[in-house]
Each structure stands twice: as structure tokens, then as C-alpha cells.
N, C-alpha and C positions, 0 to 999 in steps of 0.2 A: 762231512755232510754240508751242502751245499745250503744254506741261507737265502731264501729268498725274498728281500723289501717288499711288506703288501703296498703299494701306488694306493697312495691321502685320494678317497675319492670325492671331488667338489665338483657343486653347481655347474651347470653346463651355463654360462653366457652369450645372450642371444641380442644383448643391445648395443654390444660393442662396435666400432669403424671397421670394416668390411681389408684395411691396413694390418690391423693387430687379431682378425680372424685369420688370413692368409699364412704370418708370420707365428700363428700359436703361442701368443702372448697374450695375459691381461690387460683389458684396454681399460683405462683409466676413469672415461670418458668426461673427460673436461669439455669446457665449450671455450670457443667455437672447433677448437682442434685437439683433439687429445695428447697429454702430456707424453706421450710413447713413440709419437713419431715426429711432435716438434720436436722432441731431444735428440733423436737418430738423425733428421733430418730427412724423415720418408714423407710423402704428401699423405695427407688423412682427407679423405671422401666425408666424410661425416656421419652419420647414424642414418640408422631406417628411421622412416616416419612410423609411426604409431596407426594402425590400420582403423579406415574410416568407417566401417561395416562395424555395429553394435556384437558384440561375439557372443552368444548365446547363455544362459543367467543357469549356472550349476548351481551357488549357492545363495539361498536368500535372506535378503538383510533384511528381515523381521525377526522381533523379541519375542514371538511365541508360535506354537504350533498352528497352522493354521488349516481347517477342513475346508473341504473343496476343493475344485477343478485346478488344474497344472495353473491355467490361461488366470483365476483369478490369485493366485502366490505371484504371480508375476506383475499384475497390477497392484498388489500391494508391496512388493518391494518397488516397483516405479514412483509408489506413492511415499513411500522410506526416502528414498535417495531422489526426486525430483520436486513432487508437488509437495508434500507438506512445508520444504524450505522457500518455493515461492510464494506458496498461500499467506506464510505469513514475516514475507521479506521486508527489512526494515524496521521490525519489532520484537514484540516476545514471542518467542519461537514454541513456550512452554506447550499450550494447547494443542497447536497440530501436530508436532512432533514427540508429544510424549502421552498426553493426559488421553487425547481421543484415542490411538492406539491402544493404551492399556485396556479404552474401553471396548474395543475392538476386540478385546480378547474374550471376555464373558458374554458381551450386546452384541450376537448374529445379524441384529439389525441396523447397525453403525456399521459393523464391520462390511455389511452388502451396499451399507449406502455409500460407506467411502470407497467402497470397490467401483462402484456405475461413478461415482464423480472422477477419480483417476484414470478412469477408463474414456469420459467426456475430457478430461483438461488433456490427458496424452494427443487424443487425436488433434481437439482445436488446438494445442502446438506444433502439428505436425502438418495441418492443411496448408499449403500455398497460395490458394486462393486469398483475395482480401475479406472474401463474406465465407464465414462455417455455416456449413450447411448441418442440419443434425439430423444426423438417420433414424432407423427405425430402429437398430439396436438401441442407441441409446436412448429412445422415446421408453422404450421396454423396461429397460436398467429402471430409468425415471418411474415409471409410475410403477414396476415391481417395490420400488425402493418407500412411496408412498403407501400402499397398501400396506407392506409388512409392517410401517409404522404403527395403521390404523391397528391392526390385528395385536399387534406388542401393548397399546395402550388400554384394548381393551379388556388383555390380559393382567398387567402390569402397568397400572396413572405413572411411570414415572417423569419428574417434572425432567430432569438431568439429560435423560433419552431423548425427550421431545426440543428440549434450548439445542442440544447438539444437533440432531437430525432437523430441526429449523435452519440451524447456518448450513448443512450442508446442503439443503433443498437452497435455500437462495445462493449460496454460491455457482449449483446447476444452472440457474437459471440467469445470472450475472454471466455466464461463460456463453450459454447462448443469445444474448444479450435480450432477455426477456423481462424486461426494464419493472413493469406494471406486477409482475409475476414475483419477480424479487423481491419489490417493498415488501407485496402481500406476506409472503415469508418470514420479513423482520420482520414487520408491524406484529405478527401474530408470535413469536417470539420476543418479543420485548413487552406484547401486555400482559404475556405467562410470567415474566422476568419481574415486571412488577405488581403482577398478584402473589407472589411468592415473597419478595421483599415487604411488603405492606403483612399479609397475612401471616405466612411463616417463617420470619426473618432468621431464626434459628434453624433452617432447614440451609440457609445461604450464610450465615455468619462462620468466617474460621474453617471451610474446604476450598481445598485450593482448586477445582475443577470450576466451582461455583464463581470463585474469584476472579477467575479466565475468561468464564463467561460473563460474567459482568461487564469486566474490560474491552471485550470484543463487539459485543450488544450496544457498551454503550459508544464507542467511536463508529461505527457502522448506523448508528440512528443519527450523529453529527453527520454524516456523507449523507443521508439521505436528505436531509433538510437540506444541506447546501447541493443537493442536485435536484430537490425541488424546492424550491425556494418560498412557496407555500406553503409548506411544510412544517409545522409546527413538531420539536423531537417529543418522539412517547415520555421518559423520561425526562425527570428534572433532577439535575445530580446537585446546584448548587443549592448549601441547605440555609435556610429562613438568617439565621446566626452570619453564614457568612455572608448572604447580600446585604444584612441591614450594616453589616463592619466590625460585628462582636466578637469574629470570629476569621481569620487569616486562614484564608483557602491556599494559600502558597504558604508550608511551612517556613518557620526560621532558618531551617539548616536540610537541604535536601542530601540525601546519605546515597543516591544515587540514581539509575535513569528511572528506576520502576515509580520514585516517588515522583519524579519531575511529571511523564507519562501523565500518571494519576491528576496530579493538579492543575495541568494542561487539558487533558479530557474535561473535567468541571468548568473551566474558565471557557471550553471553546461551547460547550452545552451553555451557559449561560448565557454568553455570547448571543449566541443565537436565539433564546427566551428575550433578551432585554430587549434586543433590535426587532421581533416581532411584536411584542407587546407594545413597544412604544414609536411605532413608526408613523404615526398620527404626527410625532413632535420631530421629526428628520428634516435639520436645514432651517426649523426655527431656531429665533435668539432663544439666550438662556431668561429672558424675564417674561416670557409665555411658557414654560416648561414649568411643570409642578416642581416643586423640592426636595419631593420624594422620589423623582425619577433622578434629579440630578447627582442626589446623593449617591442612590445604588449605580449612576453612570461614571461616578467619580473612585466608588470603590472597587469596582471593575476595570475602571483603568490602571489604580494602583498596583493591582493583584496582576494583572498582562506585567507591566513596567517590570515588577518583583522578578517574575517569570523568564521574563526576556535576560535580567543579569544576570539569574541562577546560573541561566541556561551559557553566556557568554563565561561566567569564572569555570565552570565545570571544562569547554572548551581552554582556557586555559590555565588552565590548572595542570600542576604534575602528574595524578591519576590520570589526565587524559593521555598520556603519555603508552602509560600500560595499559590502555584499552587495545581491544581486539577490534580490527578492522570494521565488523560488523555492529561492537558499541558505538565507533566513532561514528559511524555512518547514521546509529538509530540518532545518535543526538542531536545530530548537524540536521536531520530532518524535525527533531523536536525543535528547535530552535527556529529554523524554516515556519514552521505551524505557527508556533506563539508569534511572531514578527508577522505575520498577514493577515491573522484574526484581527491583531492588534491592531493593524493599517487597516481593516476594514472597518473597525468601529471609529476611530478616529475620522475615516473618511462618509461614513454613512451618516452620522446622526446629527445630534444636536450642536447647532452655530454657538462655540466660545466666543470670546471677548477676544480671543487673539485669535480669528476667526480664518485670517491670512497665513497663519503659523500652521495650522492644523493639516491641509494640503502636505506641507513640505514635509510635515513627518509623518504622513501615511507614505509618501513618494521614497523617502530615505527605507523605512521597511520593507518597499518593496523591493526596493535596489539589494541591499542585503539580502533578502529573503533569495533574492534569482542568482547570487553570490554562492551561496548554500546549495543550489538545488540544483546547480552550472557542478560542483563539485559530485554530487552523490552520482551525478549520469555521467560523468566522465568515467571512460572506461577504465582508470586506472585505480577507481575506488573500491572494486570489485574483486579485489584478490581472493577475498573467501568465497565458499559456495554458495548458492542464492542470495548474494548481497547485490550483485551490478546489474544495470541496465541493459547491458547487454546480453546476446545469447543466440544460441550454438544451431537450434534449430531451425531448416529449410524455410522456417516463415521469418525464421528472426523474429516472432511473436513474444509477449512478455506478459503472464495475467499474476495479479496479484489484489488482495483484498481491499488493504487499509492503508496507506502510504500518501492518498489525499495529494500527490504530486501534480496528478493534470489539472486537479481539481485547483489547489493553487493559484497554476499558470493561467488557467482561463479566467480566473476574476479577476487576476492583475492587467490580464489583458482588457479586461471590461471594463473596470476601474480606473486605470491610470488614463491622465490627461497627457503623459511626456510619451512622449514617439519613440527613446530609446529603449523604455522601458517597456513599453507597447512590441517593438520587433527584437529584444531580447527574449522573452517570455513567448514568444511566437517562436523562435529559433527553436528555442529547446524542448516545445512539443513535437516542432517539424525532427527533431532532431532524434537519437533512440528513440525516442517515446513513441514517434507516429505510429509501429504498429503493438503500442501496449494498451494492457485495458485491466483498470483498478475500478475493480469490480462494476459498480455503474457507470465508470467513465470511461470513454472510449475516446482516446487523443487524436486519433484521423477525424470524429465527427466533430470535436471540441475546434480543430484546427478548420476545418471545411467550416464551422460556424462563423468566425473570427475573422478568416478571409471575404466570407461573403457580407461583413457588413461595412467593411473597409476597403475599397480599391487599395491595387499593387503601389501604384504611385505614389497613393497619400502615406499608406504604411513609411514609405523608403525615402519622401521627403526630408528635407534638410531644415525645415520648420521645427526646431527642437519640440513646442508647447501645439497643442492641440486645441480648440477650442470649446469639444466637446469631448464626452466618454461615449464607449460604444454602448454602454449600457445604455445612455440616453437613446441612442443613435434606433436601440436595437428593445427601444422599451416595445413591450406588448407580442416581443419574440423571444430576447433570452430570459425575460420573467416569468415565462408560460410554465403554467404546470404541464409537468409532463418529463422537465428536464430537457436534454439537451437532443434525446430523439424527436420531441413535439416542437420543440426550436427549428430542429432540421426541417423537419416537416413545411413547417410554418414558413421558413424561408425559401423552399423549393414552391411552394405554392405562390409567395409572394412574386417570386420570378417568374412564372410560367402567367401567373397575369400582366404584368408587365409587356412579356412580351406579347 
């Protein structure tokens, strides 16, 4: 009886050189030429490309079942594998990508509202155009996504449901760049945030969803003051202990980024309290300045300075070593932050004793700081997914939350007196960034502001030192409440009289 071999049956190969399909052989596929035909000595064509056409979604990367339409499983897996990693690029990823989801799974009303925001952030990546126009679907989405809120809370106060459907109604609104519309959102989420902390602090101490939120609330109420510069933040995170010095707002020993984050968020919220409150004394000597300001001006420095070393031993340090591309990346933008608060108070306020010195190391900050921020937009930073500046879509558009990057470059630009540092920080909005937008901020108006208060000439002059800032140049336009849309404004009007 005749024996016959069952034929090993394997994988059919479909990505091999077009050389070793012909010959019915295993291709290897090495690059640039496979190891099968350099060794035979046969020419290798190379590979197919990878088809440009998105292929149709069989199965969906969501952790739980999900009711409803085909059309919204597919918006939330868009929102799995696209938006929740931009939303919150740069940082802690915990919130979008895990905590809201899971709330997604029990709160019909998250889960509709993250559905209309995935379904607005797909499209504005997808428009061509330089201005998104927003339809009437997503008007619909929007205000379906508003009512059910109303109709949940008045079923169900809860505080958790209304902080998360706050960020994601102002992120709506940030996408459509509905500037005025957005605060309204935080503002009204952050005085929930702090009725909650004050009255039921045991309701917010020790969950980590609450924890998230805190963190999100409070650097998003930092962006809005530094985008209206009127702006006093809802919140005051530095506590009584550590301004008066009793108490070290940068710990001893930071154990890693979430505690840096943290201490940095305080220092940039203070930041911002100490310079509004005492802007009366900005540019006076220090023997007209109370003692009580110079003290908290003095321990506020200390505390940036701490910050800023953390931040540089962490960078080289051995752990830095086995971080993941998108650690390295959150640091070198932590570090970016702390170094231009720090240049900003240094440069804003009150006249030292070494009053000459003080310029030069707001100037070294900033130098470093656009060193940092030259590195995270280079495309070679971005090896993981939602970490780079760059990106894949027909608009090449880029939105993301909290990253405070344009926001940065335009004050350096406003700020600094040196021209090189002035058309570095210009570059690198004109640069990826032009068509990104972090959340208020929007890098084509930020640059269209910048250009229009400096002629081409002066910018590209060979005159190292400047004699003025644009912020001078530009008082009573780039100080305007309203931010950088009521600046445009303001600057288009001023032109059109002119002419």
C-alpha cells in the first residue's frame, strides 16, 4: 500500500518581491532587497506598497459592547485608535484613553457625547480647506449631546458626569474654534471642580478619575489665562504654606514625570496669580516693592530654579535612558514649560539690583526652551503613535488639548528683544505647527499676528538686539481680552484704517 505525504499546509504570502513569488520560494524580505535574490544573484523589484484606501473596519477596537448604529461602533473605534491619543498628546494619556471609556460603558451620555466629538474631530482632520466649516450634523450631535446632559442631571446630580461632559463640550467648541464658547465650558467646570474640593473634598480625595480631572481642569484654566491675559485662573492650587516658604512645592526627590507634571502645574498657576496680583510693582526697583511681595517673588523663583534642575538631572539621568519615546518627549516639553514661565517672570516684573543680568537669563530660557521644542516637532520624535507633529491626513491638520506649544512660541516672540530668537520661534510655528491648533490656540492666527506687527525686513535684519518688544509694539492689541482672535480682529481693523 502506497503511502501518501499529507503537504505542511502554511500561510499563503502576500508581501513578498514579485522575484521570489515567480520562483515559489520564501522571500525573506529584507530591505532594501531581499536576502533570496541578492544571494542567487537575481534582480529584486521590491515590495507592493501598502494600499492608500482605509479598508473597511471588521473588527472593533473597543473594550466593551457597544448599543447602537453600525455608523456610531465605527466612530468609536476612530475614537480608540485616533482621537483619544491626540487629545491628549504629550501627556498622561490615563483620562482619554482609559478612565472616560470605561465611562462610556455604563454613561449613555459620555458615550453619545464622545461619539458627536469623534465624529466633529474626524471630519475637522479630514477638511482641506483652511477654515472648518460645521454642518448641521454636527450642530445636531452638539446640542443632542447638551440636552441629554440636562435630562441625566436631572435624573442623576452627578458631579463626575457633568466635569467630564464639560471638557468634552469645550473641546467641541475649541475644534470649531468657538473661543468665548469654550472658556464658558471651563469656567463652568472648574467652579463645579472647586465647589466640590472646598465642600466635599472626600468625594475628590483618593479616585483616580477625579484625580484626572483635577489635572486636566487645572492646566487648561493655566491656557486660558495665558490666552487671555485678563484672565485671572478659577483655581489657586499654590497652598498659603508654600508661598509664604514653609512648605517646598517642588519635592526633595521627584520619583517621576506624574510628580514633576504636578509641581509644575502649581508653580505655572502661581505664576500667573503672583504677576496678576502684583502688576502695580512690574519694572519698579525693589525699595518701592513691599517685602511681602518680594519674599513670595523670591520663593517662587527658588521653586521654578528647583524645577528647572529636576527637570534637566531626570533628562540625564540613566532612567532616561529606558524611557519610551513618548516619556522622553512628555519631559523635554516639561522642561520647555518650566524654562519659559520661568523667563517670563524673570522678564515681567520687579527691577533687581542686578537689573542688567535679569534680561540675559530670561533670553538663555528662551534659547533652551526653542532647543526643546525644535526637538519634539522634528519629525524624527514621533516614532510612537500620537506623539509627532506631524501627520498623515489630506489637511496635514494637528489638534490637540494641552501641550501649550504655540502658546510658548508666541510669547517668546512677544517677549524677546534678540531677532534671533524672535525668527527661531517664528520658524517653528511657520513650521509643522502652521496648521495645528492646541485647543485655544491656533498657530496660522498666532503667526498672521506676529508677522503683522513686525515688517519682513526688520524680522531677517542683521541687527542682532532690538530696541523694542512686540509686545510693546503691539500693547492695546496682543493684551486685548479676547485673545488672539480679538488681537486678529483688532489688527485687521487697525489696517483697514490705515489704509
Amino acid at each position: 500500500m502506497i503511502s501518501i505525504k499529507a503537504r505542511r499546509s502554511t500561510p499563503k504570502v502576500r508581501t513578498g518581491c514579485a522575484t521570489c513569488k515567480t520562483h515559489r520560494i520564501k522571500c525573506d524580505e529584507q530591505r532594501p532587497r531581499c536576502g533570496q535574490c541578492t544571494s542567487a544573484g537575481r534582480s529584486c523589484p521590491g515590495y507592493p506598497q501598502a494600499p492608500t484606501s482605509q479598508p473597511e473596519i471588521k473588527i472593533y477596537n473597543i473594550p466593551f459592547k457597544v448599543p447602537g448604529s453600525r455608523a456610531d461602533r465605527e466612530l468609536l473605534h476612530y475614537y480608540c485608535c485616533e482621537a483619544a491619543g491626540s487629545l491628549s498628546r504629550l501627556s498622561d494619556t490615563t483620562l482619554w484613553t482609559h478612565l472616560i471609556l470605561q465611562r462610556c460603558q455604563d454613561q449613555s451620555v459620555i458615550r453619545n457625547s464622545i461619539i458627536a466629538l469623534t465624529s466633529l474631530y474626524r471630519d475637522y482632520m479630514l477638511v482641506r480647506s483652511r477654515r472648518f466649516e460645521v454642518s448641521v450634523k454636527h450642530i445636531q450631535r452638539i446640542t443632542r449631546s447638551h440636552s441629554q446632559l440636562r435630562a441625566h442631571l436631572t435624573r442623576d446630580p452627578s458631579a463626575e458626569v457633568a466635569l467630564i461632559c464639560s471638557l468634552i463640550f469645550y473641546t467641541f467648541e475649541c475644534l470649531i474654534g468657538n473661543v468665548q464658547q469654550a472658556l464658558w465650558h471651563l469656567d463652568q467646570g472648574l467652579i463645579l471642580l472647586q465647589r466640590l474640593q472646598t465642600d466635599y473634598p472626600y468625594l475628590v480625595d483618593g479616585q483616580e478619575t477625579y484625580a484626572q480631572l483635577v489635572a486636566i481642569f487645572s492646566q487648561l484654566d493655566i491656557h486660558a489665562s495665558i490666552f487671555t491675559l485678563e484672565r485671572i485662573p478659577v483655581l489657586r492650587l499654590a497652598l498659603p504654606e508654600q508661598v509664604s516658604g514653609e512648605m517646598h512645592t517642588v519635592p526633595e526627590r521627584i520619583s517621576g514625570l506624574s510628580d514633576l507634571e504636578t509641581s509644575l502645574t502649581v508653580l505655572q498657576n502661581w505664576t500667573l496669580w503672583h504677576l496678576m496680583e502684583f502688576l502695580e510693582y512690574k519694572n519698579l526697583p525693589q525699595s518701592q516693592v513691599p517685602s511681602i511681595v518680594l519674599r513670595e517673588r523670591l520663593q517662587l523663583e527658588a521653586q521654578l530654579q528647583k524645577l528647572e534642575e529636576n527637570a534637566e538631572k531626570m533628562t540625564s539621568s540613566e532612567d532616561f535612558q529606558s524611557f519610551t519615546s513618548a516619556q522622553r518627549q512628555r519631559l523635554i516639553l516639561l522642561r520647555s514649560q518650566a524654562l519659559v514661565f520661568h523667563a517670563a517672570l524673570l522678564e515681567n516684573t520687579i527691577c533687581t539690583l542686578d537689573g542688567a543680568q535679569t534680561p540675559l537669563e530670561a533670553t538663555c530660557r528662551f534659547d533652551i526652551a526653542l532647543i526643546q521644542i525644535s526637538t519634539l516637532l522634528s519629525p524624527s520624535s514621533g516614532s510612537e503613535s500620537g506623539s509627532s507633529f506631524e501627520n498623515n491626513t489630506p489637511s496635514n491638520r494637528v489638534f490637540t488639548l494641552s501641550t501649550n506649544i504655540i502658546a510658548m512660541l508666541y510669547f517668546i516672540c512677544l517677549k524677546t528683544s534678540d531677532r534671533r530668537i524672535l525668527r527661531t520661534a517664528l520658524s517653528l510655528m511657520q513650521g509643522s505647527l502652521l496648521t495645528s491648533r492646541d485647543g485655544l490656540w491656533d498657530a496660522r492666527t498666532a503667526v498672521t499676528i506676529v508677522k503683522a506687527m513686525l515688517p519682513e525686513d526688520d524680522i531677517q535684519s542683521e541687527e542682532p538686539e532690538m530696541d523694542f518688544k512686540l509686545e510693546d509694539v503691539g500693547s492695546g492689541i496682543v493684551d486685548t481680552d479676547g485673545g488672539l482672535e480679538e488681537a486678529f480682529k483688532l489688527l485687521k481693523l487697525e489696517q483697514s484704517q490705515v489704509k
